[in-house]
C-alpha positions in Angstrom: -6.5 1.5 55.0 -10.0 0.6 55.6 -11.0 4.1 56.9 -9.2 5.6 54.4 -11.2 3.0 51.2 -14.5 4.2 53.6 -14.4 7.6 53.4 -13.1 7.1 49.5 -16.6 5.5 48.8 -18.7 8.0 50.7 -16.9 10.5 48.7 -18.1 8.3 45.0 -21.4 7.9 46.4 -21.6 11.9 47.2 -20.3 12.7 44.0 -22.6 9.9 42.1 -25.8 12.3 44.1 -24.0 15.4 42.7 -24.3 13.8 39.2 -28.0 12.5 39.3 -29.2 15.5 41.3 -27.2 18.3 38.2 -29.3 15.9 35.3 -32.3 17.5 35.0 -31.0 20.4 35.9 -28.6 21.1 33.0 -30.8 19.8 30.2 -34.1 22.4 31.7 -31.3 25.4 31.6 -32.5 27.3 29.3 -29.0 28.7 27.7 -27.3 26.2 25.3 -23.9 27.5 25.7 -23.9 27.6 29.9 -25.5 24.0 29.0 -22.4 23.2 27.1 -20.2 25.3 30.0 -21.6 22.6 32.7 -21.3 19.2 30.4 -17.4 20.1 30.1 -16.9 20.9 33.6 -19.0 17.9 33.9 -16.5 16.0 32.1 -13.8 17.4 33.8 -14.4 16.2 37.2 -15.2 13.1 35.8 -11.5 12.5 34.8 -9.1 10.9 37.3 -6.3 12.1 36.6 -7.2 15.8 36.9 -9.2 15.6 40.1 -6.3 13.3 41.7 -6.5 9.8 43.4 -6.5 11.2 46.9 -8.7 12.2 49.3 -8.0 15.9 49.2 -8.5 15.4 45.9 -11.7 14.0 45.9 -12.9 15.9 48.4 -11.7 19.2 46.2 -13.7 17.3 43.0 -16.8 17.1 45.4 -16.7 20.6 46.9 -16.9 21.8 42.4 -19.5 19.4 42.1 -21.3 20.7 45.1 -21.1 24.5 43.9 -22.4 23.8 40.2 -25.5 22.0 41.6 -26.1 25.0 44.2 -25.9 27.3 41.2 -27.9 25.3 39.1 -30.8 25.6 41.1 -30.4 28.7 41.6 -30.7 29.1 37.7 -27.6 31.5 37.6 -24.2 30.1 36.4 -21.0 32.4 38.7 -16.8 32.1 38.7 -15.2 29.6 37.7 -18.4 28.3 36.3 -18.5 31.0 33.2 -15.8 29.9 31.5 -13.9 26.4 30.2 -12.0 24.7 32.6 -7.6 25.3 32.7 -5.8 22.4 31.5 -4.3 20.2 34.0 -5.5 19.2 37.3 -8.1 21.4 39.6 -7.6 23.9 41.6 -8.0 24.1 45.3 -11.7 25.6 45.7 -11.0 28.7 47.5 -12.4 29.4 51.4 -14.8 32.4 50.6 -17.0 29.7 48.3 -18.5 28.3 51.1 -20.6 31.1 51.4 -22.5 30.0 48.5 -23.6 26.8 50.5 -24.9 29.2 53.7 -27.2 31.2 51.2 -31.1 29.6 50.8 -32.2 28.8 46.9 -34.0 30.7 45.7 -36.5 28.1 44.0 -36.9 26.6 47.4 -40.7 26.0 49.1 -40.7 28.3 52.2 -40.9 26.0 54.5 -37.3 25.1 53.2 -36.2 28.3 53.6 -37.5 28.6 57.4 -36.1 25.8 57.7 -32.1 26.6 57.1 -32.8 29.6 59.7 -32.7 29.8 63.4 -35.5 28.8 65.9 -35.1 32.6 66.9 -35.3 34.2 63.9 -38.2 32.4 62.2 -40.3 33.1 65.5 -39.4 36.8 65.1 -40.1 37.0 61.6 -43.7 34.4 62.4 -45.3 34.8 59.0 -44.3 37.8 58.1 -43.0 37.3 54.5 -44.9 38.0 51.3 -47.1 35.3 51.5 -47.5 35.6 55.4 -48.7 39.2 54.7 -51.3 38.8 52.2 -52.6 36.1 54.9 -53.0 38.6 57.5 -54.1 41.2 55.4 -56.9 38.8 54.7 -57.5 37.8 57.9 -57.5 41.1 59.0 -59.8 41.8 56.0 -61.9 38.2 57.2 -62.3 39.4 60.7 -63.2 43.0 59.7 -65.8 42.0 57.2 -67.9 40.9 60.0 -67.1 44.0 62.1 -68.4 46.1 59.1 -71.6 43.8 58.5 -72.0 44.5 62.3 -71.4 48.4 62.0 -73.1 49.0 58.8 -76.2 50.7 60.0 -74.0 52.9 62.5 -71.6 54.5 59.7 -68.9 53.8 57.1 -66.2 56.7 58.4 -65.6 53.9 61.5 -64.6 51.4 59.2 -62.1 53.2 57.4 -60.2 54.4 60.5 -60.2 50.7 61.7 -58.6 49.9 58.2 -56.1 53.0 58.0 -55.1 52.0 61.6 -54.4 48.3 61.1 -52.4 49.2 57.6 -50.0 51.5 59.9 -49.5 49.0 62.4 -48.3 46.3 59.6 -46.1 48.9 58.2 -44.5 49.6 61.4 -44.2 46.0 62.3 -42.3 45.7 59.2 -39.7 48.5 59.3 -38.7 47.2 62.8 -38.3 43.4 61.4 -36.3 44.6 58.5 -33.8 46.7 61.0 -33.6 43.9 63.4 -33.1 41.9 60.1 -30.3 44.3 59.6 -28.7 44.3 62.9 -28.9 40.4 63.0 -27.2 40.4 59.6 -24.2 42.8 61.0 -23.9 40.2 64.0 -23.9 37.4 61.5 -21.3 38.9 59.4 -19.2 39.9 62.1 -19.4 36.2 63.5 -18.8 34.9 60.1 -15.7 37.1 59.7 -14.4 35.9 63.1 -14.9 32.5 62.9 -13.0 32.7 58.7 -10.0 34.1 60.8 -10.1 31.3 63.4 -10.1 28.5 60.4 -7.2 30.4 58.8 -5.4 31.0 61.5 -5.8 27.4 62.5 -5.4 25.7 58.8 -2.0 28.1 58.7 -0.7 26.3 61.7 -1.8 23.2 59.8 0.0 23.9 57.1 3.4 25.2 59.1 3.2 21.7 60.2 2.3 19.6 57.0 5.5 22.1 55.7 8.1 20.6 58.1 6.8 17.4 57.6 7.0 17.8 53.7 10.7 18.8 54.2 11.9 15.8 56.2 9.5 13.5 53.2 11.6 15.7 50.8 14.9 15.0 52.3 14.5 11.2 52.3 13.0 11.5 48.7 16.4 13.1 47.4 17.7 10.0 49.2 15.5 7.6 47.2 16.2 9.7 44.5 20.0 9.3 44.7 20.2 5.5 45.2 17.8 5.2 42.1 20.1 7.5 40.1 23.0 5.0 41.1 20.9 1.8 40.0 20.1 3.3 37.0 24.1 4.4 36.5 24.8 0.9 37.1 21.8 -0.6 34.9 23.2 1.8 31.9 26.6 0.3 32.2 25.0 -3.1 31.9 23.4 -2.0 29.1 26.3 -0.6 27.7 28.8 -4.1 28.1 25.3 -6.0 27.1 25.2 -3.7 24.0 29.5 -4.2 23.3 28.9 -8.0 23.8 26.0 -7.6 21.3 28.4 -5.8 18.7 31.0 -8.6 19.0 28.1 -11.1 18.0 26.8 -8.8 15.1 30.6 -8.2 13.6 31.1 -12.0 14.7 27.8 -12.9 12.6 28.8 -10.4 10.1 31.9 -11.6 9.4 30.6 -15.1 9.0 27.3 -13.7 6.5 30.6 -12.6 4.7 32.5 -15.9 4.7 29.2 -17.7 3.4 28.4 -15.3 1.2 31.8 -15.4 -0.7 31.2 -19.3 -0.7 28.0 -19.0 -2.3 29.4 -16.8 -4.3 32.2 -19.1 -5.9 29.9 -21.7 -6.2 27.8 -19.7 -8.0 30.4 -18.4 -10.6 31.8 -22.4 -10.7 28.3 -23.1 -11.4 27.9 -20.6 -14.3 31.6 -21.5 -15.6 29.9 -25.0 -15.8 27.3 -23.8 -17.5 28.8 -21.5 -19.8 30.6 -24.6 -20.9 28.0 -26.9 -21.2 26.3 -24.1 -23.6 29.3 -23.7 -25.8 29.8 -27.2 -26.0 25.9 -27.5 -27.3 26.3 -24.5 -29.5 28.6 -26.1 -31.0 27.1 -29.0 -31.6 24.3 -27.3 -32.8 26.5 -25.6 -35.4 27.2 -29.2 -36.6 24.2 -30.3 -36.9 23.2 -27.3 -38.8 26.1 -27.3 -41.3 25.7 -30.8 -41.7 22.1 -30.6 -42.7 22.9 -27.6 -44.7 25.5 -30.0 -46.7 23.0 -32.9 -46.9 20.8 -30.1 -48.9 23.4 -29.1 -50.9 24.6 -32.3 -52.1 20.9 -33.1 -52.9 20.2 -30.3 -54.9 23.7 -30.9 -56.4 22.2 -34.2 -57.0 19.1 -32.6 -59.0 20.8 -30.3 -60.9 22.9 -33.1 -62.5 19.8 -35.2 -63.1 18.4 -32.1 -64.5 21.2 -31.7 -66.6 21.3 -35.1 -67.6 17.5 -35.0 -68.7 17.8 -31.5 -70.6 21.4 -33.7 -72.9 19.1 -36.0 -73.1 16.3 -34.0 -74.6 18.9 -31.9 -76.8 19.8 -35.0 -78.5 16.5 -36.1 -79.1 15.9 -32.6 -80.2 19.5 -32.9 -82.6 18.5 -36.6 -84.4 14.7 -35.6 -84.9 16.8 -32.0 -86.8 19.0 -34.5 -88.5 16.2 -36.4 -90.2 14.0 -33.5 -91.0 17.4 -32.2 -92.6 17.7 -35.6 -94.3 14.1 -35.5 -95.8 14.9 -32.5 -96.8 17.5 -33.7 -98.6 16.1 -36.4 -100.0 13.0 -34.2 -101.5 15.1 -32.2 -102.8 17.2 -34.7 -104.7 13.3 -36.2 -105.9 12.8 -32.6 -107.0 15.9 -32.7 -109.2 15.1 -36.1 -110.6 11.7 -34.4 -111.6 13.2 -31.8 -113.3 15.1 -34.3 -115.1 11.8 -36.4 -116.1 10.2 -33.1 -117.3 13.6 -31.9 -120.1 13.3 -35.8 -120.9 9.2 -35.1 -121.3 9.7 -32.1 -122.9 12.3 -33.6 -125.4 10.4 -36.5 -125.9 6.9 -35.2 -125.9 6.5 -31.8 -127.7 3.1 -32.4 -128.2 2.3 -32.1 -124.5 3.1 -28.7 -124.0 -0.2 -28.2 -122.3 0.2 -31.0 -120.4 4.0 -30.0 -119.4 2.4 -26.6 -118.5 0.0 -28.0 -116.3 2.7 -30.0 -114.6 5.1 -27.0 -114.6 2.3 -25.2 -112.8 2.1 -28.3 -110.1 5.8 -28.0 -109.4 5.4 -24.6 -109.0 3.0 -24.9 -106.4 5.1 -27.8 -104.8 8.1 -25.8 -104.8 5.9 -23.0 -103.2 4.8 -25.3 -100.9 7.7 -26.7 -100.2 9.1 -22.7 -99.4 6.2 -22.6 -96.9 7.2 -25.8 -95.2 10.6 -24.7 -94.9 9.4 -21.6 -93.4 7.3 -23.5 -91.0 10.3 -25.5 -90.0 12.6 -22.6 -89.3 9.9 -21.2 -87.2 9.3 -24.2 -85.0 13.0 -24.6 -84.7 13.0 -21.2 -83.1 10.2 -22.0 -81.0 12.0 -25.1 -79.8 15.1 -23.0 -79.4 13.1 -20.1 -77.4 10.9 -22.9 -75.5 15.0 -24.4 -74.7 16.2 -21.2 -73.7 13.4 -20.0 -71.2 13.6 -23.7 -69.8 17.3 -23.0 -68.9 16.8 -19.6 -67.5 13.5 -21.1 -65.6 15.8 -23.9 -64.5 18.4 -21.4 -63.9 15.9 -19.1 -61.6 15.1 -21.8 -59.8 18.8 -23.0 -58.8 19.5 -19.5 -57.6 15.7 -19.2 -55.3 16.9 -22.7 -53.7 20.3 -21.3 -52.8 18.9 -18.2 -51.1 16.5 -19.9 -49.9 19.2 -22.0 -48.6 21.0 -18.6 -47.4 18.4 -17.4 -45.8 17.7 -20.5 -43.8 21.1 -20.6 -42.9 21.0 -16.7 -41.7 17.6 -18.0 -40.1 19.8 -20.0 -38.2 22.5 -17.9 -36.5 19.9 -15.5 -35.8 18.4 -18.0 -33.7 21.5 -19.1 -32.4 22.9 -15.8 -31.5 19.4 -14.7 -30.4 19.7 -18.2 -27.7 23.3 -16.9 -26.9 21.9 -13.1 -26.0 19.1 -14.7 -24.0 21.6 -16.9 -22.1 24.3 -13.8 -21.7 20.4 -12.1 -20.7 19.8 -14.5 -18.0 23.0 -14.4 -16.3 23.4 -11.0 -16.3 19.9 -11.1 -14.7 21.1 -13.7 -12.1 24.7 -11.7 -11.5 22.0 -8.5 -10.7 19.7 -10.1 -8.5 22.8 -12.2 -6.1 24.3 -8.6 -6.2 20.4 -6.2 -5.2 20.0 -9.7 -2.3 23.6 -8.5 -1.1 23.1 -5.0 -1.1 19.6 -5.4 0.5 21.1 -8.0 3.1 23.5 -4.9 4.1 20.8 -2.7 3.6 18.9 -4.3 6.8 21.9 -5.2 8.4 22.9 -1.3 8.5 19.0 -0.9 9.6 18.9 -2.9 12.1 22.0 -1.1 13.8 20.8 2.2 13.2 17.4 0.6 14.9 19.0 -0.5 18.0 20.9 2.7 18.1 18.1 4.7 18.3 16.2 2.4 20.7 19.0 2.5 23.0 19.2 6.7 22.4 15.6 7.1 22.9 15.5 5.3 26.1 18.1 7.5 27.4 16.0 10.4 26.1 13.0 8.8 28.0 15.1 8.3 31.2 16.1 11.9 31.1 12.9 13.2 30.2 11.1 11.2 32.6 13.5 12.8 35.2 13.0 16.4 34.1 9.2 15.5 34.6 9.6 14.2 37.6 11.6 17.5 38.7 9.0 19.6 36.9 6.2 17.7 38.6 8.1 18.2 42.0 7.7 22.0 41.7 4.5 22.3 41.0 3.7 20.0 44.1 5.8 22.0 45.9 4.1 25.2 45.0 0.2 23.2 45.2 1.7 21.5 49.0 0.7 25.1 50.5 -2.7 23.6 49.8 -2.2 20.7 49.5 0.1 19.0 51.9 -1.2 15.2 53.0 -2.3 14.6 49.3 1.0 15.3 48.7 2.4 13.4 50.6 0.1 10.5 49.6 1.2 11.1 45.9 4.8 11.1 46.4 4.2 7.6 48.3 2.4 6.4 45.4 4.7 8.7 42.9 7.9 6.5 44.3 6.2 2.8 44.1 5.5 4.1 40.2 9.1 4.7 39.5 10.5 1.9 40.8 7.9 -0.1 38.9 8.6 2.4 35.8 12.2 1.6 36.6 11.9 -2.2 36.8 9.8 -2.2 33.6 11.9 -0.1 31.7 14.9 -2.7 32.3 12.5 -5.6 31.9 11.5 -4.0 28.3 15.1 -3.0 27.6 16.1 -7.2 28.2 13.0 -8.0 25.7 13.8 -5.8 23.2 17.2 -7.2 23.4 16.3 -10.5 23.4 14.1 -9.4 20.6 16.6 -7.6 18.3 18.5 -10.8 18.6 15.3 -13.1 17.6 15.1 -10.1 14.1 18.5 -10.9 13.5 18.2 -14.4 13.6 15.2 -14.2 12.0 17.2 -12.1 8.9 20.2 -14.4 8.5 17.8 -17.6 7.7 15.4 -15.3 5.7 18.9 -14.5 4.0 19.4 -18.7 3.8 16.0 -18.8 2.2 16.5 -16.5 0.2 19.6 -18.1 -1.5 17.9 -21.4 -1.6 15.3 -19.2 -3.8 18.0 -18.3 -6.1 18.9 -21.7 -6.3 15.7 -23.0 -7.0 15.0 -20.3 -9.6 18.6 -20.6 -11.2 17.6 -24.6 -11.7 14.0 -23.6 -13.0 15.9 -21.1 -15.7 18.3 -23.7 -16.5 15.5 -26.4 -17.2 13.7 -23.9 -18.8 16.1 -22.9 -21.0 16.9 -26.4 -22.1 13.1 -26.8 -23.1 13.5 -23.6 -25.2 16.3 -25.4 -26.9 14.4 -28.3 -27.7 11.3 -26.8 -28.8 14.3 -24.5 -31.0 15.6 -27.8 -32.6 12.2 -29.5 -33.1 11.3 -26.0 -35.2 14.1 -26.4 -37.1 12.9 -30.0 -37.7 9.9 -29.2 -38.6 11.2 -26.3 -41.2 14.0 -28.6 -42.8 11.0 -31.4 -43.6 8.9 -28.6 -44.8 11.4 -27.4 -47.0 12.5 -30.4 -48.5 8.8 -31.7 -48.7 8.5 -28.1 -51.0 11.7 -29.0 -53.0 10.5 -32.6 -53.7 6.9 -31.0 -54.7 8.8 -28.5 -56.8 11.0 -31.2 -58.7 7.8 -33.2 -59.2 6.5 -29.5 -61.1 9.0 -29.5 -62.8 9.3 -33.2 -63.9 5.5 -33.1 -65.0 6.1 -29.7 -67.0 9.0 -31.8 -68.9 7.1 -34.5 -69.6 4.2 -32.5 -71.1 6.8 -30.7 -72.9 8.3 -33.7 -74.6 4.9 -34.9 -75.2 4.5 -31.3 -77.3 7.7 -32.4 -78.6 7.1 -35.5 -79.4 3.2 -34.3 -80.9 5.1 -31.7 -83.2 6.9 -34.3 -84.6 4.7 -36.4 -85.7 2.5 -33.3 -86.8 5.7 -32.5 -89.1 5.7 -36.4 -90.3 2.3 -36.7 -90.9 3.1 -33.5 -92.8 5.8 -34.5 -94.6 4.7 -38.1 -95.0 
């Protein structure tokens, strides 16, 4: 273990160098979308789970990381570099990249470049690259400067030959290096090919092996496999009698809800019976009390009326004896007027003489008798007045005896509507109360039926998961079986680790199985006492309605208080009208007369 953890952390260091040495390489490319090619595959071999947790794995990662920064520095992006990365985890790096890592970069000093070749073939090649041959061209130029400055006074023609002849020399030096370079490059190839053979012929017989081997790991796998299938047969037929035993509890609890429920629910309708009662019983009384006061009023406007009447026979008599004695002045006038006429044949009998005088006189009675027409007139008319003044007081009287019954009438109807306005609210209320005990039992089914269906599809979906998880595991088999060509200790690895996850997945599936029991049960007991509080509710708010509704019922009454002493208060003001308007009519009354006596006096 720690060889294997060793070479794990070479492999992170090596792949942290990759990463620091690609930097400044990616962000000087001059491309933006080969920049954007390398920071996915960037991103790619960063992941874990597609670059796997082994050490083939990670040696694979390294191996990609190792070929983008080789082609980074060489400036030119190549397969599989070109184009976005598959899906899923990476591929084995084929054998023929390794070339790439023979080949010198290009942006390399050369001195690097001498360096990655053999002793042999940097002595044979000396310094005969492009820089090395502009160096000996100068030298050559350098050292034949001074054979020129030597020969110049002998001739130029010498010179020229010496420089034709050393040009021909280099040119021949250099067809030879390049076909030794050429042969040297067949022998390498060939080398290269043999030694590619040898590695394939020997990572075959590798894999031949790591085959066999995968067979007998396969073999006990199935074996795993097997017993695990069993524990999980026998784990789902715990389930299932855990699930049975938790239906009997749920019908159990159910039919208990239903027991308390019906309970409640007689209580309830007791309770309501009680107070249906209770509310008739006050209606009732209420009635009572209303037709009680509404006799009270009518006995005291009975009581009016017949001091009304009483007044107004009183007043007609009055009226009748002060009619009798005007009648009786008149008579008695007239009987004076008779006695005058008398006097005046005795005047005129007697006194002849005074016919001037008699004239005169006969002239005065005349004008008394004319005056006496007037006053008669005047009489008649005031007796119609009176009369008139009598009539409209009865029909004003009258009037108001029929406006005080209606108004009566219509306080009365005032008063049902009230009453059967409380009784609708009441009939309102219960109605509302019957509604919401029925929407809390439907809604207690409601999530009763949920939380069934929930923990049927809980139990269904981790069947689902159990049998999905499986075909994944079969599905992920193949594909290492197909990638163990490969692939074949990583695999092996992997199906270690692989096995240790299921029985972990399995042990945590049946420890989250047992806590979502345990929590379905805790939601369940959790509903029933949200159902308790929930009645309590109701019983709370059925005792705030009732008080409630009591207060209504006395604010009611205290209106109706209020509007019987408002009414009589406007009754009594009336009857003081009235009694004032009398008065000041029998003070007319009482003015005419003596108007008629100071008249008649």
């Amino acid at each position: 273990m720690s060889k294997r953890e060793d070479s794990w952390e070479k492999l992170e260091t090596e792949f942290d160098h990759f990463l620091l040495d690609m930097k400044p390489h990616v962000l000087k490319h001059p491309n933006k979308t080969e920049r954007q090619q390398c920071a996915i595959w960037i991103k790619k071999l960063c992941d874990p789970a597609t670059c796997g947790s082994g050490l083939i794995g990670r040696k694979n990662r390294n191996m990609y990381a190792r070929l983008l920064l080789h082609m980074l520095k060489r400036g030119v992006l190549e397969g599989p570099f070109t184009s976005k990365p598959e899906p899923g985890s990476l591929k084995t790096l084929p054998a023929y990249m390794s070339i790439y890592f023979d080949e010198p970069l290009s942006g390399r000093s050369v001195q690097h470049s001498n360096a990655g070749l053999p002793d042999w073939v940097t002595g044979e090649l000396g310094g005969y690259t492009d820089d090395s041959l502009t160096v000996g061209l100068l030298k050559d130029r350098t050292s034949s400067t001074p054979i020129a400055t030597h020969h110049r006074y002998f001739s130029t023609s010498y010179t020229c030959e010496i420089w034709f002849s050393a040009f021909f020399q280099i040119e021949m030096k250099i067809k030879v290096l390049e076909s030794k370079h050429q042969e040297e490059k067949l022998k390498m190839q060939q080398r290269h090919d043999a030694d590619v053979q040898k590695i394939l012929d020997r990572k075959n017989g590798e894999i031949e092996e790591m085959k066999s081997m995968y067979r007998a790991k396969q073999k006990e796998s199935e074996e795993m496999i097997r017993k695990l299938e069993k524990k999980v047969q026998s784990v789902l037929r715990e389930s299932q009698v855990i699930c049975e035993s938790k239906e009997k509890q749920i019908a159990e609890l159910k039919k208990m809800s239903d027991q308390s429920a019906d309970s409640l629910k007689n209580e309830w309708e007791k309770r309501l019976h009680a107070a249906v009662t209770e509310m008739e019983q006050e209606k009732f009384e209420l009635q009572k009390k209303h037709t009680e006061n509404i006799q009270e009023l009518l006995e005291d406007t009975n009581r009016r009326l017949a001091k009304m009447e009483a007044e107004y026979n009183a007043r007609s008599q009055v009226t009748e004896q002060t009619v009798g004695e005007l009648e009786l002045r008149v008579k008695q006038q007239s009987v004076e007027v008779e006695k005058g006429n008398a006097l005046r044949q005795k005047v005129t009998q007697e006194k002849a003489q005074l016919e001037i005088q008699i004239a005169s006189i006969s002239a005065e009675l005349q004008e008394a008798n004319r005056r006496s027409v007037t006053q008669c007139e005047q009489y008649e008319h005031t007796v119609q007045k009176l009369q008139a003044k009598h009539e409209t007081d009865m029909s004003h009287l009258h009037q108001e005896h029929v406006l005080s019954a209606t108004k009566a009438s219509e306080v009365i109807e005032d008063y049902e509507k009230t009453a059967a306005h409380l009784k609708q609210q009441l009939q309102d209320s219960e109605h509302r109360r019957h509604q919401q005990l029925r929407d809390q039992e439907i809604k207690f089914q409601q999530e009763k039926d949920e939380l069934q269906i929930n923990c049927e599809k809980k139990r269904t979906r981790l069947q689902q998961q159990h049998s999905t998880e499986k075909d994944s595991l079969v599905q992920e088999r193949q594909r290492e079986v197909s990638s163990l060509e490969r692939q074949a200790r990583a695999a092996l690895q992997q199906h270690q680790q692989h096995t240790q996850e299921w029985r972990k997945r399995d042990a945590q599936t049946i420890s989250d199985m047992e806590v979502q029991l345990s929590s379905l049960r805790e939601e369940f007991q959790g509903a029933h006492t949200q159902h308790k509080q929930q009645l309590a509710e109701l019983a709370f708010l059925r005792e705030e309605e009732k008080q409630r509704a009591f207060l209504d019922k006395e604010a009611s009454l205290d209106r109706l208080r209020s509007d019987m002493e408002r009414i009589r208060s406007d009754l009594e003001r009336s009857h003081q009208h009235e009694k004032d308007a009398a008065q000041e009519k029998v003070g007319q009354h009482s003015l005419l007369m003596h108007l008629i006596k100071c008249v008649f006096g």
